[in-house]
C-alpha positions as CSV (number, residue, x, y, z in Angstrom):
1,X,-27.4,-10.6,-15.3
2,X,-25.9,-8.7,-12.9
3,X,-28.3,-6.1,-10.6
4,X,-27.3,-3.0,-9.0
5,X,-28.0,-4.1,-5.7
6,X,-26.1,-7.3,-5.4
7,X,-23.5,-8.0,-2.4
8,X,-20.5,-8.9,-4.8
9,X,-19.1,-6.7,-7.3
10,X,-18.2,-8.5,-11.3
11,X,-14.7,-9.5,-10.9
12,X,-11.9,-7.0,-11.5
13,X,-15.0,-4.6,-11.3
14,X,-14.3,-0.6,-9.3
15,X,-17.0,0.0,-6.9
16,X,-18.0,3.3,-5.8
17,X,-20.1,4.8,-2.7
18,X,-23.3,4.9,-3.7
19,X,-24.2,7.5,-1.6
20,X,-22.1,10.2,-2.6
21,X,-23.9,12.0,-5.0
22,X,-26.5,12.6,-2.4
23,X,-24.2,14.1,0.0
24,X,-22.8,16.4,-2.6
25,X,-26.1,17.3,-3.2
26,X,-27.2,18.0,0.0
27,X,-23.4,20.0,0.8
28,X,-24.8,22.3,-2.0
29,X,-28.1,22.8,-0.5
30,X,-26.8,24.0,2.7
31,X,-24.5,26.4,1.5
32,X,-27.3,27.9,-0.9
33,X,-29.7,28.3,2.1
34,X,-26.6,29.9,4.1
35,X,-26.1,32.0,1.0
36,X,-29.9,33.0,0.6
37,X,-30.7,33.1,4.5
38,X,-27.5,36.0,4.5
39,X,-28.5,37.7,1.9
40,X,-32.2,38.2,2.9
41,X,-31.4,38.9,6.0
42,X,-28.8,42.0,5.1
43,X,-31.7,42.9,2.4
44,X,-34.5,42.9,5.3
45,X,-31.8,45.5,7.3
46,X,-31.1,47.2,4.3
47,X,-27.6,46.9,4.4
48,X,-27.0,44.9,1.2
49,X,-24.2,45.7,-1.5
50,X,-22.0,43.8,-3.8
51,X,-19.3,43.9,-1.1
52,X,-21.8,42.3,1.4
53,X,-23.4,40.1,-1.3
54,X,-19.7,38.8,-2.6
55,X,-18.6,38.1,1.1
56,X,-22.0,35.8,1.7
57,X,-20.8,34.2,-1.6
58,X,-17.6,33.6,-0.4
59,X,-18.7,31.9,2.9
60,X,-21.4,30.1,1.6
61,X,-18.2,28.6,-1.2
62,X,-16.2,28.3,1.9
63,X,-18.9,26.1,3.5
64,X,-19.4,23.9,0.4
65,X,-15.3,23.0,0.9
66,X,-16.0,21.9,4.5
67,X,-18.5,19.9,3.9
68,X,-18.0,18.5,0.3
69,X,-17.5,14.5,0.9
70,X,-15.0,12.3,-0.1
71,X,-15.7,9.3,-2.9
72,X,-14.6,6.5,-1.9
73,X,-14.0,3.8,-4.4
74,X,-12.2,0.3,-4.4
75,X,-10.8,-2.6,-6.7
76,X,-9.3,-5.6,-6.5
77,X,-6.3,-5.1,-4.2
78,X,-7.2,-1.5,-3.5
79,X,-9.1,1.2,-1.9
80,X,-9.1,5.0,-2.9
81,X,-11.0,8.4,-1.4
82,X,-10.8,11.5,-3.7
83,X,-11.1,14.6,-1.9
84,X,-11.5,18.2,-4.4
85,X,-7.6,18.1,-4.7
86,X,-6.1,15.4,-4.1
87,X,-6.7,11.3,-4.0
88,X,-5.4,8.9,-1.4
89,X,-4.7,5.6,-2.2
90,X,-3.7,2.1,-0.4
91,X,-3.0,-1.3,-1.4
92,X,-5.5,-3.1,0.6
93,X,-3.8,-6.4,0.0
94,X,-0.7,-5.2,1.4
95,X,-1.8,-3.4,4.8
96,X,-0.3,-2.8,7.4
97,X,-2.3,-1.5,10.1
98,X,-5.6,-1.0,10.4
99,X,-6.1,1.8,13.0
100,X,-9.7,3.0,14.6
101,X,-9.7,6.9,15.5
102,X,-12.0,7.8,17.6
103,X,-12.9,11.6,18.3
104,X,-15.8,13.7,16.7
105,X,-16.5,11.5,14.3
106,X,-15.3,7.9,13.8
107,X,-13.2,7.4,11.7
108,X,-10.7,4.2,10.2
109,X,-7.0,5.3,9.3
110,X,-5.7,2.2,6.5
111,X,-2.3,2.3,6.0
112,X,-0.1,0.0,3.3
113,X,3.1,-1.4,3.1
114,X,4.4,1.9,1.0
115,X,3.5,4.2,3.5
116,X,0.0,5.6,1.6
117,X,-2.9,6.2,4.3
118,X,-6.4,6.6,3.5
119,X,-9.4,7.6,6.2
120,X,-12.6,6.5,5.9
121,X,-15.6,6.5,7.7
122,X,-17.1,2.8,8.7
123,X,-20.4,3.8,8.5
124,X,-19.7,4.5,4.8
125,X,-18.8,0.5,4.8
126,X,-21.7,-0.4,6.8
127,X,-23.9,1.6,3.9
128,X,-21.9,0.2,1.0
129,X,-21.9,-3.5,1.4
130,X,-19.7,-3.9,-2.1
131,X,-17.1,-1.8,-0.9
132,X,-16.6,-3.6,2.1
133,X,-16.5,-6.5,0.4
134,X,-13.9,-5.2,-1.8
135,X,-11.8,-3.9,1.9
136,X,-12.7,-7.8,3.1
137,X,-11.3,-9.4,0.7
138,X,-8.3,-7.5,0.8
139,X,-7.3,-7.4,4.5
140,X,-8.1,-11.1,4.4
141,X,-5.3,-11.6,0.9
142,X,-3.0,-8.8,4.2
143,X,-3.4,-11.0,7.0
144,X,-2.4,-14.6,4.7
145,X,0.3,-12.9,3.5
146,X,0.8,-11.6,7.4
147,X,1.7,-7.9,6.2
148,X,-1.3,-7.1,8.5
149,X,0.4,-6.5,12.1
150,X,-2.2,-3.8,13.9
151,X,-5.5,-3.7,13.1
152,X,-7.4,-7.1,13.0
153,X,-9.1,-6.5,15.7
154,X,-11.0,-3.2,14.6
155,X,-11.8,-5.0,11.4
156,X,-13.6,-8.0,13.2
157,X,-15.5,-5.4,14.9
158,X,-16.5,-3.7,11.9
159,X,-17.4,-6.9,10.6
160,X,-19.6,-8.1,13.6
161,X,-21.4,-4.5,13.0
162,X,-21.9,-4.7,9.2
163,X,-23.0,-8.3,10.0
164,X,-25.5,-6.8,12.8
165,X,-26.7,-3.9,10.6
166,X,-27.4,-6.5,7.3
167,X,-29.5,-8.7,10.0
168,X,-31.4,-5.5,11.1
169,X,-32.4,-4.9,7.9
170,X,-33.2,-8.3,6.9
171,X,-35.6,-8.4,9.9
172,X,-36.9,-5.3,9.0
173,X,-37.8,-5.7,5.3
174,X,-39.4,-8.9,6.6
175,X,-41.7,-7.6,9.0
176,X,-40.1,-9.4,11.8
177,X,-38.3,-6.6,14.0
């Protein structure tokens, strides 16, 4: 019987964040309290119309676009992130560099032997054990085939701190942090 929150995913199996629903979620409930705060706050000055009204609607829609998330989602050989328009795929047993970006937010640029890039956030691997495991053993199937040039690096690293972050927890759900 297989649970939900077991480590490996059934064979052949697509694994999706697990988190994602929550973030949309929560993306609409920030740009309905931007929408509600604006539109009190023009009613309380007595300066609401339609025009007003449809403007607040418009940046409260404009917000949700910002900060809508991506689902991320991986098979056997492959990794893909669907934004509102478009999806980015790679072949994750065919990469060829593996690239951390540091700046605002981190982020980890994956790029295959066809030229597709996907971006991720590691901390959405560090939250989703299965699809790391999916990424794993795929850059493992890159670097035995030796396709994987840059990048082996940042995913020992990444490893070290999913490794670090599944100890935590362990320790913690045992009483022993």
């Amino acid at each position: 019987m297989k649970h939900r929150d077991d480590l490996r995913p059934l064979a052949g199996g697509v694994v999706h964040d697990r988190s994602w629903a929550e973030e949309v979620r929560t993306s609409a409930r920030c740009s309905a309290a931007l929408f509600v705060l604006l539109l009190f706050v023009d009613w309380a000055a007595g300066s609401l119309d339609w025009w007003r009204g449809g403007l607040w609607l418009l940046l409260a829609l404009l917000l949700l676009l910002v900060l809508f998330p991506a689902r991320v989602s991986a098979g056997e050989g492959w990794l893909a992130s669907r934004r509102l328009l478009r999806t980015r795929r790679v072949r994750t047993d065919l990469l060829v560099t593996v690239r951390p970006v540091n700046g605002v937010t981190r982020r980890l640029v994956l790029a295959d032997a066809f030229g597709d890039r996907v971006e991720i956030d590691p901390e959405l691997l560090i939250r989703n054990p299965d699809l790391w495991y999916r990424l794993d053993e795929g850059t493992r199937g890159s670097e035995r085939n030796g396709t994987l040039r840059r990048g082996t690096a940042a995913l020992h690293s990444l490893a070290d701190d999913l490794d670090r972050e599944t100890a935590l927890s362990v320790f913690r759900a045992s009483g022993l942090d």
